[in-house]
C-alpha positions as CSV (number, residue, x, y, z in Angstrom):
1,X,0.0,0.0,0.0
2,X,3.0,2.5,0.7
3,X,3.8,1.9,-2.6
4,X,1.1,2.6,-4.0
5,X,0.2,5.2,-2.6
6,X,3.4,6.9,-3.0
7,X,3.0,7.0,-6.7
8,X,-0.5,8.2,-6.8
9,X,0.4,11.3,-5.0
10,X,3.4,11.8,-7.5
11,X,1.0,11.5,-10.5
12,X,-1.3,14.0,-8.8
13,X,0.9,16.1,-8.2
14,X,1.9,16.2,-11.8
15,X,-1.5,17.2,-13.0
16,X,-1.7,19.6,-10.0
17,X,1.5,22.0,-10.3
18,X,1.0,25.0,-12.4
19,X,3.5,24.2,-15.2
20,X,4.1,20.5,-14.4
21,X,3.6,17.7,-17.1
22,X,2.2,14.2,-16.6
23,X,4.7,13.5,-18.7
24,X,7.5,13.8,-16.1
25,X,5.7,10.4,-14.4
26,X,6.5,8.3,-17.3
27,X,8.8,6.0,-17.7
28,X,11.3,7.9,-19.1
29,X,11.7,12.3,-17.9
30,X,12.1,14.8,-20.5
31,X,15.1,15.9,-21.8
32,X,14.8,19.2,-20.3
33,X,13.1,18.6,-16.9
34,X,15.0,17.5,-13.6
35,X,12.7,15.2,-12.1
36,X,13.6,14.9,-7.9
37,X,12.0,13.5,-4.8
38,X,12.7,14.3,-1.2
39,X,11.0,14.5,1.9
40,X,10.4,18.5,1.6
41,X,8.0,18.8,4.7
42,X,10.5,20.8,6.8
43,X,9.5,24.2,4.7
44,X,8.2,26.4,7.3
45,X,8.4,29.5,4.7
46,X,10.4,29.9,1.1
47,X,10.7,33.8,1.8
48,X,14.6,33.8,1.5
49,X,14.8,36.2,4.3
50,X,12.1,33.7,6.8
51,X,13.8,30.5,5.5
52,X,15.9,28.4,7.9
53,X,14.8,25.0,7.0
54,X,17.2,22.6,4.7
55,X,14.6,22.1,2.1
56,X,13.6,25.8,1.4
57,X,16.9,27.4,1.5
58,X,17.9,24.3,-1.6
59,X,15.5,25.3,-3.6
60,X,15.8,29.3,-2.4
61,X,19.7,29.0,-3.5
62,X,18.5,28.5,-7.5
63,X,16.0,31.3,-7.4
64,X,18.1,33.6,-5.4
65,X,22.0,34.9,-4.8
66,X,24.2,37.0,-2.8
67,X,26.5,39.5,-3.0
68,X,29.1,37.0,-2.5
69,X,28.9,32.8,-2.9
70,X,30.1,29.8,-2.6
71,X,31.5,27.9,-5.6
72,X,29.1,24.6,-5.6
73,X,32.0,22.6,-6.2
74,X,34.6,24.1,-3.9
75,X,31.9,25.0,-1.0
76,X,34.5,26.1,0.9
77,X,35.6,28.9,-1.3
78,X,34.0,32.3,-2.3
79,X,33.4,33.5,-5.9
80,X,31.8,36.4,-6.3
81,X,28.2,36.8,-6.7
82,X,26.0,39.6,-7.3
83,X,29.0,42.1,-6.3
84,X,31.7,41.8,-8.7
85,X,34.6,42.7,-5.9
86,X,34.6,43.6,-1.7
87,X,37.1,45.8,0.2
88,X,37.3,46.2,3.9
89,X,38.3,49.3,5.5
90,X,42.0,49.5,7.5
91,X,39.6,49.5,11.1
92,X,38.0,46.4,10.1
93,X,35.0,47.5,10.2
94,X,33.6,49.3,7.3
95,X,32.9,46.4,4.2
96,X,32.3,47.7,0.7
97,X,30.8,45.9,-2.3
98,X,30.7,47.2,-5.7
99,X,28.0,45.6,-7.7
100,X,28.1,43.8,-11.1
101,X,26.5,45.4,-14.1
102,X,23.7,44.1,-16.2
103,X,21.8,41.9,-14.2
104,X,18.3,42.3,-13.6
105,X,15.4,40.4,-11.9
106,X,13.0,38.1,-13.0
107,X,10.6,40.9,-13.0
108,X,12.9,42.5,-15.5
109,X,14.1,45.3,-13.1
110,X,17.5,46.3,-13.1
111,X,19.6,44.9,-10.2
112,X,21.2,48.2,-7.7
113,X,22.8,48.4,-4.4
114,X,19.8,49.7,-3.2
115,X,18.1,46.6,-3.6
116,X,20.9,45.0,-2.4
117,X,21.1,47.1,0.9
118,X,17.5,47.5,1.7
119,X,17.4,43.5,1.5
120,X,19.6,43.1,4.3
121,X,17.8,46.1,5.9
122,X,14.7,44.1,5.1
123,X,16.3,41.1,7.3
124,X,16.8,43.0,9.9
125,X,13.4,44.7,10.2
126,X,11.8,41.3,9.4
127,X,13.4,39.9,12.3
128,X,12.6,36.2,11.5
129,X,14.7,33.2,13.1
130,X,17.5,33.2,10.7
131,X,17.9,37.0,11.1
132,X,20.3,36.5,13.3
133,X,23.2,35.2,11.4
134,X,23.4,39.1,9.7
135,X,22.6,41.2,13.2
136,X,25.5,39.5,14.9
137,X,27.3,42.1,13.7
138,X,25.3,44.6,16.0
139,X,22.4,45.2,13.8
140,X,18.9,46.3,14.9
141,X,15.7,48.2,13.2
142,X,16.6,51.3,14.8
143,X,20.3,51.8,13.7
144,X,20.5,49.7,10.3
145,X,19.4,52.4,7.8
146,X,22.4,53.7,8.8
147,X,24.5,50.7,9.2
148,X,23.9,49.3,5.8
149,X,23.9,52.2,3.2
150,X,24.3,52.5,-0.5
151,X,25.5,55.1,-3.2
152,X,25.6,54.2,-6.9
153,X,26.7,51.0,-7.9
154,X,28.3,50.5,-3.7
155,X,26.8,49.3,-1.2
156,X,28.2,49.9,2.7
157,X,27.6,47.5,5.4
158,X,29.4,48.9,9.0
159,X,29.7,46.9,11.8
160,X,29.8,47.2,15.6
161,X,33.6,45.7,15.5
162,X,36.3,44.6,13.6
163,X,35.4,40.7,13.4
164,X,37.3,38.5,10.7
165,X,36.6,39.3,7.6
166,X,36.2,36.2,6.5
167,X,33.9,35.7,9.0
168,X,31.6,38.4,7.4
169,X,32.1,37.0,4.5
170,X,30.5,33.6,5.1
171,X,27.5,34.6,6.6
172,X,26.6,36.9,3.5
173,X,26.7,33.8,1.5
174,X,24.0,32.4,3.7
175,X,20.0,32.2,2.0
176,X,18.9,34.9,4.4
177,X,21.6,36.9,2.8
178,X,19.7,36.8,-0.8
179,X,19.2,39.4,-2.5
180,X,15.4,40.3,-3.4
181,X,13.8,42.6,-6.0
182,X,12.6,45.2,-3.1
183,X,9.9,47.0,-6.0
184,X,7.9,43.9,-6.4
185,X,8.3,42.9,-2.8
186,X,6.7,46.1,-1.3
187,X,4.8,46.5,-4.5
188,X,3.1,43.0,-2.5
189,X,3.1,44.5,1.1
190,X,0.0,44.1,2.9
191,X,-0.2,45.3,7.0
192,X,3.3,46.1,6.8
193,X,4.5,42.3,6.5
194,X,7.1,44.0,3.9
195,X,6.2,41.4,1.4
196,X,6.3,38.7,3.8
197,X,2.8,36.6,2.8
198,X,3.2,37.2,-1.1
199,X,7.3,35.7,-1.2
200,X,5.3,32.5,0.8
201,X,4.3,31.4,-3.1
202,X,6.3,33.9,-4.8
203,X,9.9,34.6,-6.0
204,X,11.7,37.8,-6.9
205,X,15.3,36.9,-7.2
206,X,18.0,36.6,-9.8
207,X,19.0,33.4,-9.4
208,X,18.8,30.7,-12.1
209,X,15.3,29.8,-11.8
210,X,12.2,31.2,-11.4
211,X,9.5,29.6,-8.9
212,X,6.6,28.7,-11.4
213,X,4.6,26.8,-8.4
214,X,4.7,26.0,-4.6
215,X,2.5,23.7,-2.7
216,X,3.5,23.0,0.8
217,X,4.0,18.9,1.3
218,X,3.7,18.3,-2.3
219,X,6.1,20.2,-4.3
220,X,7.5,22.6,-6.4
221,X,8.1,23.9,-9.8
222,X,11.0,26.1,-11.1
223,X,11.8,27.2,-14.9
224,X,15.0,28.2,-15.7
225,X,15.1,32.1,-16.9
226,X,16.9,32.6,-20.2
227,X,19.8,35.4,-20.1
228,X,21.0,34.7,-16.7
229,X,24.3,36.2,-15.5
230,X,26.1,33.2,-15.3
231,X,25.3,31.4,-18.4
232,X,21.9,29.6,-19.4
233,X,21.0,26.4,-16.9
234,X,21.1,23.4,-19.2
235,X,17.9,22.0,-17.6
236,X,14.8,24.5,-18.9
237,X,12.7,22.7,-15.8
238,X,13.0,21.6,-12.3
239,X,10.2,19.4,-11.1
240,X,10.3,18.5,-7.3
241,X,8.1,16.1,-5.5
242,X,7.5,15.5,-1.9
243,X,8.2,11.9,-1.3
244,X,9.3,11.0,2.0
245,X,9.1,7.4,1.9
246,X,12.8,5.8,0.8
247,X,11.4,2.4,-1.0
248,X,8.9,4.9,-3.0
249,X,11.8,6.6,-4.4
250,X,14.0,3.6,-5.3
251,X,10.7,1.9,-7.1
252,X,10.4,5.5,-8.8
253,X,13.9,5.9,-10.1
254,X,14.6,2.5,-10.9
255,X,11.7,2.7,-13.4
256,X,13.0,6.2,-14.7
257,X,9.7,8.1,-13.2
258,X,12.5,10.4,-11.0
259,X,16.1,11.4,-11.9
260,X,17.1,11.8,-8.4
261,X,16.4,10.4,-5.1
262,X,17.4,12.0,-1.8
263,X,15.9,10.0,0.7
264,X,17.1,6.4,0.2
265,X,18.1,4.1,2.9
266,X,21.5,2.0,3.1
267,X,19.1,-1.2,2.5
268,X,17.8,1.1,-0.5
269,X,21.1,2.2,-1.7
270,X,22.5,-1.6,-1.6
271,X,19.9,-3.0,-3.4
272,X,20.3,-0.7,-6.4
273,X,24.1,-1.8,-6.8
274,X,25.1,-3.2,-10.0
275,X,22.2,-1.4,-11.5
276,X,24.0,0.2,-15.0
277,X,21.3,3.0,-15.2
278,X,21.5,4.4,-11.7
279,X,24.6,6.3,-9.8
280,X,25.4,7.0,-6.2
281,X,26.6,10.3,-5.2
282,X,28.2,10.4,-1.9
283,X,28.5,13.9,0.0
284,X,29.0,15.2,3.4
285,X,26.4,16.6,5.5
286,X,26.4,19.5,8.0
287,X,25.0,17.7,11.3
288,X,26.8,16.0,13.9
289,X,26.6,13.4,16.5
290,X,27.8,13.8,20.0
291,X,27.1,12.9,23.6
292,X,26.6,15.4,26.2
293,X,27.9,14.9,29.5
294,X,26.2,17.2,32.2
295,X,29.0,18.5,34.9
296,X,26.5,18.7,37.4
297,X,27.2,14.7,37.9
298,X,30.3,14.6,39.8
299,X,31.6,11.5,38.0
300,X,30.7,12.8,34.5
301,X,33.2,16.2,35.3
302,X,35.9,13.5,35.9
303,X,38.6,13.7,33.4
304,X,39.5,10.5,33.2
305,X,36.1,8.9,33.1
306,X,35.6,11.5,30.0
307,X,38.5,10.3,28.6
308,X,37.5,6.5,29.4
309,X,33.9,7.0,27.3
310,X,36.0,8.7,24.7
311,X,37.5,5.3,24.3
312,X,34.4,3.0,25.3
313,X,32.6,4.2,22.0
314,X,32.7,1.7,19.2
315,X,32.4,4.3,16.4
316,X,33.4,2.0,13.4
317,X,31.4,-0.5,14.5
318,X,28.6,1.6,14.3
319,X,29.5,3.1,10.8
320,X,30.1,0.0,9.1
321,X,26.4,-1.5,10.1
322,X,23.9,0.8,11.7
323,X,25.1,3.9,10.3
324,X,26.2,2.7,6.8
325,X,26.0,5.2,4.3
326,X,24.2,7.5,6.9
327,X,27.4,9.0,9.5
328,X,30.9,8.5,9.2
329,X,33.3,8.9,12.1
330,X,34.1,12.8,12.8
331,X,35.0,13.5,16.6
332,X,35.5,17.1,15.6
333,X,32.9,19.9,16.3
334,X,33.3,21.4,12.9
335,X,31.9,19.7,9.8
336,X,34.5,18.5,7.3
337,X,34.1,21.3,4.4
338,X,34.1,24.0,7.2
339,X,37.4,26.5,7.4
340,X,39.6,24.6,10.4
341,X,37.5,21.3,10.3
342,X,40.1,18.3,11.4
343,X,40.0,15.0,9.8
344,X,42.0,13.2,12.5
345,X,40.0,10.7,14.5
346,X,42.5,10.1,17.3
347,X,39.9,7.7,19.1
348,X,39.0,4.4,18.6
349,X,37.2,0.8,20.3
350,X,39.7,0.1,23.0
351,X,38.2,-1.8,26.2
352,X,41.4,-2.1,28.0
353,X,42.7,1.5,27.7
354,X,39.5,2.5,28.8
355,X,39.0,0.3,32.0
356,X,42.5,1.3,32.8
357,X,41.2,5.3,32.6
358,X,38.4,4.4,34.6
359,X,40.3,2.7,37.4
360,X,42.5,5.7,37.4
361,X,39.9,8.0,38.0
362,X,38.7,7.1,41.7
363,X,34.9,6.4,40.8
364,X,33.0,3.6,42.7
365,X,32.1,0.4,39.8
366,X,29.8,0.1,38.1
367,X,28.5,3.9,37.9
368,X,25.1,3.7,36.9
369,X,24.3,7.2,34.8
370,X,21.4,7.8,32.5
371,X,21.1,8.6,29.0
372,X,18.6,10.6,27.3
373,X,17.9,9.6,24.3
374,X,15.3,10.1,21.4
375,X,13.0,7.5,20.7
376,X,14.2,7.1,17.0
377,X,15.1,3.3,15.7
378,X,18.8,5.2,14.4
379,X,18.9,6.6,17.9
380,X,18.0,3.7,20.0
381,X,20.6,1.5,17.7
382,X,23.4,4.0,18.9
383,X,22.2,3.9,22.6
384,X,22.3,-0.2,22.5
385,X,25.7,-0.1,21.3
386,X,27.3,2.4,23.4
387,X,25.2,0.5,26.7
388,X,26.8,-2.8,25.3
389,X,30.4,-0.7,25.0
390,X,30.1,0.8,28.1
391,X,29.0,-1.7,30.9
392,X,32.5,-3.2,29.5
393,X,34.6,-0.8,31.2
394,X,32.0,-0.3,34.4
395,X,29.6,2.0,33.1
396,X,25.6,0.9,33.1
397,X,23.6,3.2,30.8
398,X,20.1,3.6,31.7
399,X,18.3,4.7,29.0
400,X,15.2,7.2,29.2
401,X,13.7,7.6,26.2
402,X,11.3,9.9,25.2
403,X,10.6,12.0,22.0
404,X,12.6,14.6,20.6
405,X,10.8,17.6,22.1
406,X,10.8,15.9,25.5
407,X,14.8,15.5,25.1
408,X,15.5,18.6,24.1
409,X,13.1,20.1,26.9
410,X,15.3,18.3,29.5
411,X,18.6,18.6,27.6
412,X,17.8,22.7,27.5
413,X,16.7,22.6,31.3
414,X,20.1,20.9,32.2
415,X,18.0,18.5,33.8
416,X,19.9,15.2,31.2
417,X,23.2,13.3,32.9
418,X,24.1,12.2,29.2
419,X,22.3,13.3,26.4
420,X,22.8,11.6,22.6
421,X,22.1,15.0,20.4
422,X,23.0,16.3,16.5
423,X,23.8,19.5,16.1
424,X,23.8,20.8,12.7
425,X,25.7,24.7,11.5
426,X,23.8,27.8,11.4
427,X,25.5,29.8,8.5
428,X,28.7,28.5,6.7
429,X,31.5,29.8,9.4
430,X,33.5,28.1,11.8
431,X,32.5,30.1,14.8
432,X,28.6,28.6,13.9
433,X,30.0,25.8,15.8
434,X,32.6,27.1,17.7
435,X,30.6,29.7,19.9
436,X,28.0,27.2,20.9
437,X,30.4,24.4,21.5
438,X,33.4,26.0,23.0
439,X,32.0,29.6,24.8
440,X,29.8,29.5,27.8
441,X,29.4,33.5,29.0
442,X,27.9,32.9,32.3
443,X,27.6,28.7,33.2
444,X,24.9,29.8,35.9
445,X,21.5,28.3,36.3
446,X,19.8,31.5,36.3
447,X,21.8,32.4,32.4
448,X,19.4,30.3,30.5
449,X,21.7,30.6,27.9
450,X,20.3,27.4,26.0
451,X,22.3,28.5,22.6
452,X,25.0,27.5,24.2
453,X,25.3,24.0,24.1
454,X,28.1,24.4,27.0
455,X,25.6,26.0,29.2
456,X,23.5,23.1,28.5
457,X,26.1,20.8,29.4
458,X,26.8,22.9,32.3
459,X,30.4,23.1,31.5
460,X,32.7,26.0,31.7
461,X,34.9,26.1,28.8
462,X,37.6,28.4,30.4
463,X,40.6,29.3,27.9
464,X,38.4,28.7,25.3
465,X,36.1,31.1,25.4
466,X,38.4,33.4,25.1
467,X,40.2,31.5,22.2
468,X,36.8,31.7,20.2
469,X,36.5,35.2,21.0
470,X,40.2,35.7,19.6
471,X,39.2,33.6,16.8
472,X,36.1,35.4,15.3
473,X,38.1,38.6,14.9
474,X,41.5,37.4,13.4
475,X,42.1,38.8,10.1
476,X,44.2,36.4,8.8
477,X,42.5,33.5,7.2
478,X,45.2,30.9,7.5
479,X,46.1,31.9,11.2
480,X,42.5,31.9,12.0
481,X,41.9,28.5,9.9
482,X,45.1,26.5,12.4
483,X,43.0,28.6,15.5
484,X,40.0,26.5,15.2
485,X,41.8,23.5,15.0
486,X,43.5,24.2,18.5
487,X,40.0,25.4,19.9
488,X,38.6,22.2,18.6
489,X,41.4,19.9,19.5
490,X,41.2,21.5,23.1
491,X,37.3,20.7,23.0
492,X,37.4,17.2,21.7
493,X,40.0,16.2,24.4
494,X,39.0,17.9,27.5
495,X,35.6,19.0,26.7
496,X,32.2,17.6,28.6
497,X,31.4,15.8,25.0
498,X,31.9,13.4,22.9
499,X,32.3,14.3,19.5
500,X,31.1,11.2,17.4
501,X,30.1,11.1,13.6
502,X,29.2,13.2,10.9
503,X,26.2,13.5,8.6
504,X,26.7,11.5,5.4
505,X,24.8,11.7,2.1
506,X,23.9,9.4,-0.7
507,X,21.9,11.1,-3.6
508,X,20.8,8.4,-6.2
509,X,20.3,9.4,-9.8
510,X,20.1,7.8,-13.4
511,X,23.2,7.5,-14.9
512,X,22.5,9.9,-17.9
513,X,22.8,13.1,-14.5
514,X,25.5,14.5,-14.0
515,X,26.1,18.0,-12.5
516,X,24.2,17.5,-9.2
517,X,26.2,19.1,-6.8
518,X,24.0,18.8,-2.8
519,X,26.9,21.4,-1.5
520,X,28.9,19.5,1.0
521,X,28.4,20.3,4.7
522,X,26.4,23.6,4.2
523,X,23.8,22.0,2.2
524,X,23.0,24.1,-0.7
525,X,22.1,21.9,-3.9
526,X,22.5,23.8,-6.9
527,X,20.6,22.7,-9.9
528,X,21.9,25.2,-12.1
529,X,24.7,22.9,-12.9
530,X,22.9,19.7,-13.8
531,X,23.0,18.2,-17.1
532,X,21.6,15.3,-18.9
């Protein structure tokens, strides 16, 4: 039945997107159409400047761009975007972006720095949950209009302090960064929402694409504008489907109803192999795995027992059956693809060293501790293992299990002894993960500084909050690139976590794709670049 149902919503939804053909169902796509499915039920909002979910800000980053980007196939370096060059001034604190000529909307209208700077004004003012990632840099609604200014073909963006610039940099090539086409936006205000309701089902960008049709838990439609700045997408059409269900998608693509498949399980991924008409992309994701190990528990602030779990955790085990295809081992708090992320994985399965630790440390066997954990069948898997690991060396996990609002609720509250959490970057910039993992302002009950999740952990990072704090200001790129890995190298070993795994990604697709780039750890799947 999950079968078939599956494919009778695809086929309605054919019929029922503006601009969609039935066609795209049959056995074989057109030529000229990009035929996905994905589980796209995370959409909260496709305004670009509302947009924080990983399904909106994909398809946002074809309809929209920046004033600088990220080059989909080095996502770790910038090109420029709709700003042909950037200076910063000799106090650090002054950035200045001279815009590229010629490009216009898909409304027609031309592209100026004053679009450009009332969009980021428009963030600001908007004030909606990804806002944050532009008014770190000590932006409200009552000073912007005269933090972020523009004159001819410049546009000015001040800040409250000289912080990196690369730092800046990278969160301007975030999707709340996008530029919009502020005349049709506020042409569309109604109650002062500044557009808000109509870019819900609307898009005003420059990007690549145009959105031709939106239907929340169903799908979307883009069409590919001619003229763009950077060259004509090969693909005219970009059909996306809302298909959450992993054996759906393998029945769909295997057929050649779908081009690409992003929601495939390892059992789904193994049983397409040796298939000649379908490919396996492989890609890094953004989230990672980690335990949390509140300080509150005298045992848990012991140094040696930390380092004892450290070595209790059977993380290639895990990645080679449970996890296949899904994690692989990172015990780093920055994704790999981040500036500073380490590749070394200095830990490893070893029983003896860890019972040794544990004798060393003083603590009464077998310390009973529990652990919090979601009740998800990947979740529960990990908590089995590490219970079987760790009542090895004299540790007996008891595991409370609840679901994932009840976890975090308890986890936030400080209230968890160990908590098994993923933690996934806000905006493509080392200090995303650095501030929240290594900083900890005030490590009182009464902070509430939930953000942090060294608060939660009720951990005081000491040095390195004021490493982090070095680190988000350094000019230099390569000095601040070998910072982050002392910061996190510091973290990994004596921090109240254990850093586990990382987010992997396996995008199936018929053999005749190529192109498809999902963006590494910052997520950002271009389809601009696809061919067939």
């Amino acid at each position: 039945m999950q079968l078939t149902h599956g494919f009778a919503r695809a086929a309605a939804l054919a019929v029922l997107l503006a601009g969609a053909s039935p066609m795209a169902l049959m056995a074989e796509t057109p030529a000229d159409t990009l035929v996905l499915a994905d589980a796209i039920d995370d959409i909260v909002s496709i305004d670009p400047h509302e947009a924080f979910e990983f399904s909106g800000v994909d398809m946002n980053n074809n309809v929209y761009d920046t004033l600088i980007e990220l080059d989909p196939v080095k996502p770790d370096e910038l090109v420029p975007g709709l700003a042909e060059s950037w200076t910063v001034s000799d106090d650090g604190m002054t950035y200045t972006f001279k815009m590229k000529s010629g490009i216009t909307f898909s409304s027609g209208n031309p592209v100026t720095a004053e679009d450009a700077a009332l969009s980021l004004r428009r963030v600001v003012k908007l004030n909606k949950t990804p806002a944050f990632i532009i008014t770190q840099f000590g932006l409200t609604p009552e000073n912007v209009d005269q933090m972020v200014t523009f004159d001819g073909d410049t546009v000015t963006l001040t800040t409250d302090k000289a912080y990196a610039p690369s730092f800046v940099y990278n969160c301007l090539t975030a999707g709340v960064a996008n530029i919009v086409d502020i005349k049709t936006v506020m042409a569309n205000e109604v109650d002062g929402d500044m557009g808000n309701v109509w870019l819900k089902s609307n898009s005003a960008g420059t990007g690549a694409y145009i959105l031709k049709s939106y239907k929340p838990n169903e799908g979307y439609v883009l069409e590919a504008r001619p003229g763009h700045w950077r060259g004509d997408a090969k693909i005219k059409n970009v059909f996306m489907q809302h298909i959450p269900e992993g054996a759906t998608q393998r029945l769909l693509l295997e057929k050649g109803d779908i081009d690409v498949a992003r929601e495939l399980t390892p059992t789904d991924i193994e049983g397409l192999a040796g298939n000649p008409d379908i490919v396996v992309k492989k890609d890094v994701g953004g989230q990672i795995y980690y335990l949390a190990l509140n300080q509150k528990k005298a045992e848990l602030a012991n140094p040696k027992v930390q380092e004892a779990m450290r070595w209790a955790v059977d993380y290639t085990g895990m990645t080679d059956s449970i996890l296949k295809g899904l994690w692989v081992v990172h015990q780093s708090f920055l994704p790999e693809g981040f500036l500073g992320a380490l590749t070394e994985n200095p830990y490893s399965l070893d029983i003896e060293k860890a019972k040794a630790l544990m004798a060393e440390s003083g603590v009464a066997l077998p310390l009973e501790v529990k652990l919090t954990v979601r009740n998800n069948p990947e979740r529960l898997d990990i908590a089995t293992s590490l219970q079987n690991t760790f009542a090895q060396i004299g540790i007996n996990l008891v595991l409370d299990v609840g679901d994932g609002a009840q976890g975090l609720e308890v986890y936030r509250g400080r209230l968890h002894e160990i908590t098994l959490q993923t933690w996934g970057p806000d905006y493509p910039d080392p200090h995303t993960n650095a501030s929240t993992f290594a900083q900890n302002p005030d490590n009182s009950d009464e902070a509430g500084n939930t953000g942090y999740l060294a608060w939660r952990t009720a951990w005081d990072p000491g040095e390195l909050h004021a490493m982090t704090d070095a680190a988000v200001v350094e000019k230099d790129t390569d000095k601040r690139r070998t910072m982050y890995e002392d910061i996190q190298r510091k973290q990994r070993d004596t921090g109240a976590f254990v850093m586990m795994f990382q987010q992997a990604r396996q995008d199936a697709m018929r053999a005749n794709v190529s192109g498809f780039y999902a963006g590494g750890s910052t997520d950002a799947v271009t389809y601009w670049t696809v061919t067939k």
